[in-house]
C-alpha positions as CSV (number, residue, x, y, z in Angstrom):
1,X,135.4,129.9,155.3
2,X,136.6,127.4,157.7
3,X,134.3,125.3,159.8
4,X,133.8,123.5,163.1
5,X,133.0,120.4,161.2
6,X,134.3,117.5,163.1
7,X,135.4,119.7,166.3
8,X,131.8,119.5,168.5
9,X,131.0,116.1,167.4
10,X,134.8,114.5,168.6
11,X,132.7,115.2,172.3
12,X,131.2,112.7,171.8
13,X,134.3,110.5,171.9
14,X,135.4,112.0,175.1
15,X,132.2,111.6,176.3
16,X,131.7,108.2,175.7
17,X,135.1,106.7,176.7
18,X,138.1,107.2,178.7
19,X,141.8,105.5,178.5
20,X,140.5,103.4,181.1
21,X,137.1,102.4,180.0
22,X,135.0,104.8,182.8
23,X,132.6,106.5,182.1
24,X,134.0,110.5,181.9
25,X,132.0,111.8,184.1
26,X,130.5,115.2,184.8
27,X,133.6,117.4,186.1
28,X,135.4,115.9,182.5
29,X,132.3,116.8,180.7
30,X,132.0,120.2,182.3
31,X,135.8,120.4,180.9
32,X,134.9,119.3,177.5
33,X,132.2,122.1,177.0
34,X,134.6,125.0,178.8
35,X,136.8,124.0,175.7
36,X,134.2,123.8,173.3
37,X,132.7,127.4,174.4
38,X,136.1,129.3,173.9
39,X,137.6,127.1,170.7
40,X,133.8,128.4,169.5
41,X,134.0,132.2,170.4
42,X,138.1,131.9,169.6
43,X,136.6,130.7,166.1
44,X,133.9,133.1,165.4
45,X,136.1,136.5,166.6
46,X,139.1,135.2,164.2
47,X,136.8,133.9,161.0
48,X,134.8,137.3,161.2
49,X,137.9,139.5,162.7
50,X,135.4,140.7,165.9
51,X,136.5,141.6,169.5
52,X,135.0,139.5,171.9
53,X,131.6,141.9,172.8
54,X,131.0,141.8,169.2
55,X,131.1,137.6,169.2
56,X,129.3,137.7,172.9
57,X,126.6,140.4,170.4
58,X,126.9,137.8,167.6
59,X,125.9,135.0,169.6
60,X,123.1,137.0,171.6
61,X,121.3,138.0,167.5
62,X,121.6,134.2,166.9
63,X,120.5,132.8,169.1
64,X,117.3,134.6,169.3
65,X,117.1,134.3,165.5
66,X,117.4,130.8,166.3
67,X,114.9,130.3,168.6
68,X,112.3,132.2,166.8
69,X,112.9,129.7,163.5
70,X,112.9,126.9,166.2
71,X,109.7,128.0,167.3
72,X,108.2,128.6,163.4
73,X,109.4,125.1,162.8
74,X,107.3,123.3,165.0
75,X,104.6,125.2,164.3
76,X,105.0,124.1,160.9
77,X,105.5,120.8,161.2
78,X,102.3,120.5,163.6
79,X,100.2,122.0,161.3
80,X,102.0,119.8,158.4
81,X,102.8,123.0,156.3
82,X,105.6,121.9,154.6
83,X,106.5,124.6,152.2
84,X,106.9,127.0,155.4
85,X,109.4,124.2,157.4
86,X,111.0,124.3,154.1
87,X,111.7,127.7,153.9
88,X,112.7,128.0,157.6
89,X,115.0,125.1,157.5
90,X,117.1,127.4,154.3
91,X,116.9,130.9,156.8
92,X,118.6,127.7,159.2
93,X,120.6,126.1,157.1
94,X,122.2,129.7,156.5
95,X,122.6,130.6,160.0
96,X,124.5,127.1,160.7
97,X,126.8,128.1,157.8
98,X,127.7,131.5,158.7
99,X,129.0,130.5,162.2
100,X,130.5,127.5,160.9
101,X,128.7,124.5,161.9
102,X,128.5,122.6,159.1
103,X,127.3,119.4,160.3
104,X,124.0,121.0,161.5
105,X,123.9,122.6,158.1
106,X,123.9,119.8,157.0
107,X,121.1,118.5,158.6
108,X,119.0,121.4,158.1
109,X,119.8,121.0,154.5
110,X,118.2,118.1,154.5
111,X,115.1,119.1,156.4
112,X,114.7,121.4,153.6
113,X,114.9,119.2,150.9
114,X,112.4,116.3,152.7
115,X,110.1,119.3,154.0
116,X,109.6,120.5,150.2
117,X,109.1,116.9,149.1
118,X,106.2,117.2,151.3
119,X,107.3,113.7,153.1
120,X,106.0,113.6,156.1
121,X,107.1,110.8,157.9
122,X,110.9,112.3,156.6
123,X,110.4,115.6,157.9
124,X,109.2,114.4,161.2
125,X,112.4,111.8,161.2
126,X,115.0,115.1,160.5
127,X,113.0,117.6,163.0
128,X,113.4,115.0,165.6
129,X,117.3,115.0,165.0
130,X,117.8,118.2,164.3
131,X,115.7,120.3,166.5
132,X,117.3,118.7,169.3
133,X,120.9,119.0,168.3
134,X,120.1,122.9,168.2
135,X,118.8,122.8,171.5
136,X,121.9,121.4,172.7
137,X,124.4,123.5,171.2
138,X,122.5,126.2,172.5
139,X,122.5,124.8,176.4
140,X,126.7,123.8,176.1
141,X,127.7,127.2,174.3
142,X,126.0,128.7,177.0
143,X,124.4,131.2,174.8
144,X,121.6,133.1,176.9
């Protein structure tokens, strides 16, 4: 399986600096994500051979799934139950994988493995990055 590993986060470049040293702007960051939202749908409807309702369905089951873990997460992690943040950050850390963004994976991964230590300072640390970073993919891919 292919990934989008390195894609997303190159935004950041683009977002940060220009040839010129500007900041980009919002009509070149609304750009940036119009690019990002159809390189993401192009790459889910050619990994997983699906017509574009099927990706637009795709994203719709995710992002719901998402949002409930999300939700299940925090609760954890308030309540300091580690072995259930645990176990939602693997249900996570598979959804990440299977549409292809590996560097989230990645950090869900490691939410998993702090969160079954039972370190809580760690698992705070990683919720605080990765929680987040969900919530923003969410809000660019425009996923409602």
């Amino acid at each position: 399986m292919t990934s989008l590993r390195g894609f997303l986060p190159l935004r950041q470049t683009v977002y940060s600096k220009r040839g010129d040293g500007r900041d980009p702007g919002t009509e070149d960051r609304e750009r940036w994500c119009a690019v990002e939202k159809l390189f993401f749908r192009d790459f889910l409807a050619r990994e997983y051979d699906l017509s574009p309702e099927a990706v637009e369905e795709l994203l719709q089951d995710a992002r719901s799934t998402l949002m409930n873990l999300l939700r299940d997460m925090k609760s954890a992690a308030a309540v300091k139950d580690w072995k259930n943040l645990s176990r939602n950050a693997h249900q996570l850390k598979g959804i990440l994988g299977y549409l292809g963004l590996r560097d989230l994976q990645d950090l869900a991964r490691s939410l998993e493995k702090i969160a079954a230590s039972g370190e809580e300072a760690s698992a705070s640390y990683w919720q605080e990055i990765l929680l987040p970073g969900l919530r923003n993919f969410l809000d660019q891919m425009d996923i409602s």
